[in-house]
C-alpha positions in Angstrom: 22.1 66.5 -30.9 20.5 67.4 -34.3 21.8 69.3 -36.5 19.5 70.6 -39.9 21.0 73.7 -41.1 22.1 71.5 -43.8 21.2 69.7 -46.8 21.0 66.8 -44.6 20.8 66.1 -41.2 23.4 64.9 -38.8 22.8 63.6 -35.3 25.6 63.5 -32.9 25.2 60.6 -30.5 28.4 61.8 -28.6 30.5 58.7 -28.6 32.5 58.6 -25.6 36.2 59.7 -26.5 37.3 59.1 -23.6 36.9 55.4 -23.8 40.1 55.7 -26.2 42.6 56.4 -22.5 40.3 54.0 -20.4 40.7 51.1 -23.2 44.2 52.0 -23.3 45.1 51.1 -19.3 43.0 48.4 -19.2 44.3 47.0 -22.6 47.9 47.5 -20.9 46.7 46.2 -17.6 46.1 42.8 -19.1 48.6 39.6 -18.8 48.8 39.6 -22.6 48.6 43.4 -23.3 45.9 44.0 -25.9 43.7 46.8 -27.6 41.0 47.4 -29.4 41.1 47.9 -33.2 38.4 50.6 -33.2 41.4 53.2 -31.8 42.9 52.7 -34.9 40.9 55.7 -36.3 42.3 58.8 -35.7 42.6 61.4 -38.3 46.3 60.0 -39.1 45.0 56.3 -38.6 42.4 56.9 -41.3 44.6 58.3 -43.3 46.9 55.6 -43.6 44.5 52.9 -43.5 42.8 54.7 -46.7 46.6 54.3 -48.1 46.5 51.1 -47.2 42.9 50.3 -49.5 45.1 51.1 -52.4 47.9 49.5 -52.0 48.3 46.3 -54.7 49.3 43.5 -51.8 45.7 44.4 -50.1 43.3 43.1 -51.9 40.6 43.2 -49.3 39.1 46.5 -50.5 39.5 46.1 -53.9 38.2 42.6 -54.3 34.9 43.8 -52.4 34.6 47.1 -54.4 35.1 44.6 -57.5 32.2 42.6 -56.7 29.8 45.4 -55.3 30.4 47.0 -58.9 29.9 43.6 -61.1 27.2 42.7 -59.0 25.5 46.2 -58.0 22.3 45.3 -60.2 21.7 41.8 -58.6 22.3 42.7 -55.2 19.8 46.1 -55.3 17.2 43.6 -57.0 17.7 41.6 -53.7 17.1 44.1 -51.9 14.2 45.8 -53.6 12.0 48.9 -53.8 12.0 52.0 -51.3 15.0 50.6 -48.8 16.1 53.0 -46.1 19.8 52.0 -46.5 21.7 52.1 -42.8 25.9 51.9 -43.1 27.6 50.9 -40.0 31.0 52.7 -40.3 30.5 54.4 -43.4 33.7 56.0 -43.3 34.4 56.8 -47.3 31.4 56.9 -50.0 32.9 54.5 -52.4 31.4 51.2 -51.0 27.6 52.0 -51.3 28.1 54.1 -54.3 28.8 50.7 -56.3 25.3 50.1 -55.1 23.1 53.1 -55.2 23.0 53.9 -58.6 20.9 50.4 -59.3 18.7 50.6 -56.2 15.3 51.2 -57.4 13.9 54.4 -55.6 16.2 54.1 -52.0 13.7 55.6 -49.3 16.9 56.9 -47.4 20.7 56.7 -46.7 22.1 56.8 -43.2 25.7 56.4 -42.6 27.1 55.9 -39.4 30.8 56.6 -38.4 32.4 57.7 -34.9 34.1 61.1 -37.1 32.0 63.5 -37.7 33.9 65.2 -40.7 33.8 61.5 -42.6 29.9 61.8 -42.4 29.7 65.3 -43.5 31.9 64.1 -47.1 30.4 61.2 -47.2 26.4 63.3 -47.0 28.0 65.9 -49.5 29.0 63.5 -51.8 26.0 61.8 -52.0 24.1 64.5 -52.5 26.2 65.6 -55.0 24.8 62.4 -56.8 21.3 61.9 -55.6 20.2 65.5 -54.4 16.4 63.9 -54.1 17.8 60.9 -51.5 16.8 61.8 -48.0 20.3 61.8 -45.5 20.9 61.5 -42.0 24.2 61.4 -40.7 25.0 59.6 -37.7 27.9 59.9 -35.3 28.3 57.1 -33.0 30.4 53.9 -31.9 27.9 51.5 -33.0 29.8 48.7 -30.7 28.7 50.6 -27.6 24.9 51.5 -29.1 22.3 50.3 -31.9 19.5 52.3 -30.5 19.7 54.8 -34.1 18.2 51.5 -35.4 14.9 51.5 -34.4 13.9 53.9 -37.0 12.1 52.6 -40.7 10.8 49.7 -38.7 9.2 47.5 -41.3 10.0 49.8 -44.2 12.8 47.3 -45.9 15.4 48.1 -43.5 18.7 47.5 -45.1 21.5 47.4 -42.9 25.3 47.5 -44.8 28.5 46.2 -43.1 30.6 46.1 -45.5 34.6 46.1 -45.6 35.1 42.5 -43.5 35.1 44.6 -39.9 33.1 41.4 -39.0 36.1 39.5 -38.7 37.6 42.1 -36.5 35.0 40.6 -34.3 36.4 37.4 -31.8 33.9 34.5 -32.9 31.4 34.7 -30.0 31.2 38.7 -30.3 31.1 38.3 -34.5 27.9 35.8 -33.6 26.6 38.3 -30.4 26.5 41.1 -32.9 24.9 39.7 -35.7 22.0 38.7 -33.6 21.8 42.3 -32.4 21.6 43.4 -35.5 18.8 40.7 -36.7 16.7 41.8 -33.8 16.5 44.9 -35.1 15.5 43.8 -38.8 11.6 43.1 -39.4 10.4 40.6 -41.8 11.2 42.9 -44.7 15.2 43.7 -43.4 18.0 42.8 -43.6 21.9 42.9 -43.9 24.3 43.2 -46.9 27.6 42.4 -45.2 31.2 41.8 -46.8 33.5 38.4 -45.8 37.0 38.0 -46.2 37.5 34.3 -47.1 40.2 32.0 -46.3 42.8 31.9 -49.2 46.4 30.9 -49.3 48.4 32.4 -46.3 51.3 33.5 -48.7 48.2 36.0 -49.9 47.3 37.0 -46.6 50.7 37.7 -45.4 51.9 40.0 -48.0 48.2 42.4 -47.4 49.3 42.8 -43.7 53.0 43.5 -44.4 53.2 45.6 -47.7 56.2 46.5 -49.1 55.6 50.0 -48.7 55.3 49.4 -44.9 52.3 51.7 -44.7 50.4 48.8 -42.9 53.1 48.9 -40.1 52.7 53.0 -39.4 49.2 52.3 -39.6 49.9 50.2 -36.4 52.3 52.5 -35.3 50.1 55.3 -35.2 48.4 53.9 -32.5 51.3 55.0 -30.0 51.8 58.4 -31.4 47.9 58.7 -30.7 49.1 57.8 -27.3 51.7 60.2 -26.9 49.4 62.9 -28.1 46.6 62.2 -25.9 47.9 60.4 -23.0 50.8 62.8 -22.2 52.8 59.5 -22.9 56.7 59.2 -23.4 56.3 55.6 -25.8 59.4 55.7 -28.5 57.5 54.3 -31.0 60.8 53.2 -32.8 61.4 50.7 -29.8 57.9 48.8 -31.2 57.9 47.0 -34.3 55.0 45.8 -36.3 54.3 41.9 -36.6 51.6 40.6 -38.2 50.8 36.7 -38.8 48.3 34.5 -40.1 47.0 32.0 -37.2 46.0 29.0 -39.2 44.6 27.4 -35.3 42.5 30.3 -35.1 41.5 30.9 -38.7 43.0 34.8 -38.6 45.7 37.3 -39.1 46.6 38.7 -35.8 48.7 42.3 -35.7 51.0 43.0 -32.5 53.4 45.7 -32.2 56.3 44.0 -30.3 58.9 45.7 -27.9 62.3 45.8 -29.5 64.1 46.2 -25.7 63.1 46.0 -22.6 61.6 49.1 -21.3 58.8 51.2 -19.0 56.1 53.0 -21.0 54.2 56.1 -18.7 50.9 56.9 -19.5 49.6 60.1 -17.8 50.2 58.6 -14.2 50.5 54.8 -14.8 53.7 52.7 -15.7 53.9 49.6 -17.3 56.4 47.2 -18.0 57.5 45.6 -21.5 60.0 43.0 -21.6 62.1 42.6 -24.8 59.8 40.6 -27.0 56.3 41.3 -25.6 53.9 42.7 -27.3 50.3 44.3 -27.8 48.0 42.8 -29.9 46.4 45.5 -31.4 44.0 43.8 -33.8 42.5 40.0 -35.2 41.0 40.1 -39.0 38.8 37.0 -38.8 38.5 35.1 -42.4 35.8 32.3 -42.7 34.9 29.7 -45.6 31.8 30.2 -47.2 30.7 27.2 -45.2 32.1 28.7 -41.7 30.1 31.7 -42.5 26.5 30.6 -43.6 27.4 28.8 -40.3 27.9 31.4 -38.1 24.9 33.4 -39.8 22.6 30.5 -38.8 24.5 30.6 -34.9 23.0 34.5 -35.2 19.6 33.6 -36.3 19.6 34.5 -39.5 19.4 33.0 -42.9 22.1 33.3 -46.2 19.5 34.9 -48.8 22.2 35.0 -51.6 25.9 35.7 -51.6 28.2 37.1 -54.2 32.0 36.5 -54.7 34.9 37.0 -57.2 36.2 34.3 -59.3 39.0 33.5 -56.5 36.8 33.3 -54.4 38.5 35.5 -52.3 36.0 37.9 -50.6 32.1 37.2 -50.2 29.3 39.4 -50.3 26.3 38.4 -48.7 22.8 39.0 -48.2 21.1 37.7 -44.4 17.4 37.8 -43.8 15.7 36.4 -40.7 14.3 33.2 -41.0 
């Protein structure tokens, strides 16, 4: 569905909501109950995990806003003249607005977000900015589709994926989806994507359990989302948060873990938690520069340059075909 009545355009793919309640049973169906991250975003889950971007323990989002902004006139020189600039899960403007201003005459700007009303700020506020840059808004789950990328094909297709969600990825989907994504790229394309990098764990800890605890309601949310949507009766007081650094599997991994042992309805199923069990709600991959140009190369595709801070904490990189 298009819609142009605006100053840009929007096309709704129609991401299928309902995947949220069928991901949810067979997440709880599982021997080791499990969901997927993606549910996270709600209009409360954004919310807090905007909170969460600001918060001094996690430095994720600053450290990769740091470096887009340092580095915003090398990286648009790497990527040249007249790119049609593609954002998989745009959500906020800030990211690519470290970017755009040094991009020498962008062709276009599409983000692409499963919310609707973050594409319509995000369009606005680039307009506000660029009123000559040609957008098109696009709402869809691009872990279920990629088709909106066969547009601009050979016109120095830039696609940005930015904000680690790679490393939300298990290793062998991370690789499955790059190589999606480089089959869509012609010899011209290619893919600005941000890398959280392996650091000390004391550092990693402290981002995934801030003082504040806004990282644990984030995690929270996710059963009030439940209980609004399922028809659910979860006590989300009986679940705490618990997150942990795997140093065998080279990520953080959040749960929320059952305080008591209880029986959780959702609309007409039942499931069981003993006292201690939990859902693992979310991994957040981090790589060394080495595992990464690795994993790249696993995908078919090439390291054309890569930018980091001084800590080398976060990595920005730039992937071509070969």
């Amino acid at each position: 569905m298009k819609k142009t009545n605006l100053p840009y355009t929007l096309v709704d793919l129609q991401p299928d909501v309902s995947s949220f309640k069928e991901d949810v049973i067979a997440g709880f169906e599982k021997t080791h109950k499990a969901l997927p991250a993606k549910h996270f975003y709600d209009k409360t889950g954004s919310s807090l995990f905007n909170a969460i971007t600001k918060l001094p323990e996690y430095y994720v989002s600053r450290t990769e806003m740091e470096i887009l902004h340092d580095f915003g006139p090398d990286i648009a020189e790497a990527i040249g003249v007249r790119a049609h600039i593609i954002e998989l899960g745009s959500g906020s403007f800030d990211k690519i607005n470290q970017v755009l201003p040094f991009l020498e005459s962008p062709a276009s700007y599409r983000p692409v977000d499963i919310s609707i009303s973050a594409l319509q700020d995000t369009a606005e506020q680039v307009l506000e900015r660029y009123p000559d840059l040609e957008v098109t808004g696009i709402c869809a789950d691009y872990t279920s589709t990629l088709d909106f990328l066969q547009q601009d094909k050979g016109n120095n297709k830039t696609i940005c994926f930015l904000g680690s969600t790679i490393g939300n990825f298990q290793k062998k989907e991370a690789a499955a989806f790059l190589q999606s994504l480089a089959g869509e790229l012609d010899d011209d394309g290619q893919i600005l994507i941000g890398v959280d990098l392996k650091k000390d764990t004391a550092v990693l800890h402290h981002a995934y359990n801030d003082a504040k605890g806004i990282t644990a309601a984030f995690n929270l949310n996710i059963l009030e989302r439940m209980n609004k949507e399922m028809k659910a009766d979860i006590d989300s007081a009986e679940f705490t948060h618990h997150a942990f650094y795997s140093e065998e599997n080279g990520r953080i991994e959040m749960h929320l873990q059952s305080s008591k042992e209880q029986l959780v309805s959702l609309e007409e199923h039942t499931f069981h938690f003993s006292k201690g069990e939990t859902i693992h709600t979310e991994n957040s991959h981090k790589f060394s520069i080495s595992e990464f140009i690795a994993l790249a190369k696993q995908s078919h595709l090439n390291v054309d340059a890569f930018w980091t801070d001084e800590k080398e904490w976060f990595g920005v990189f730039l992937l071509k075909r070969p």
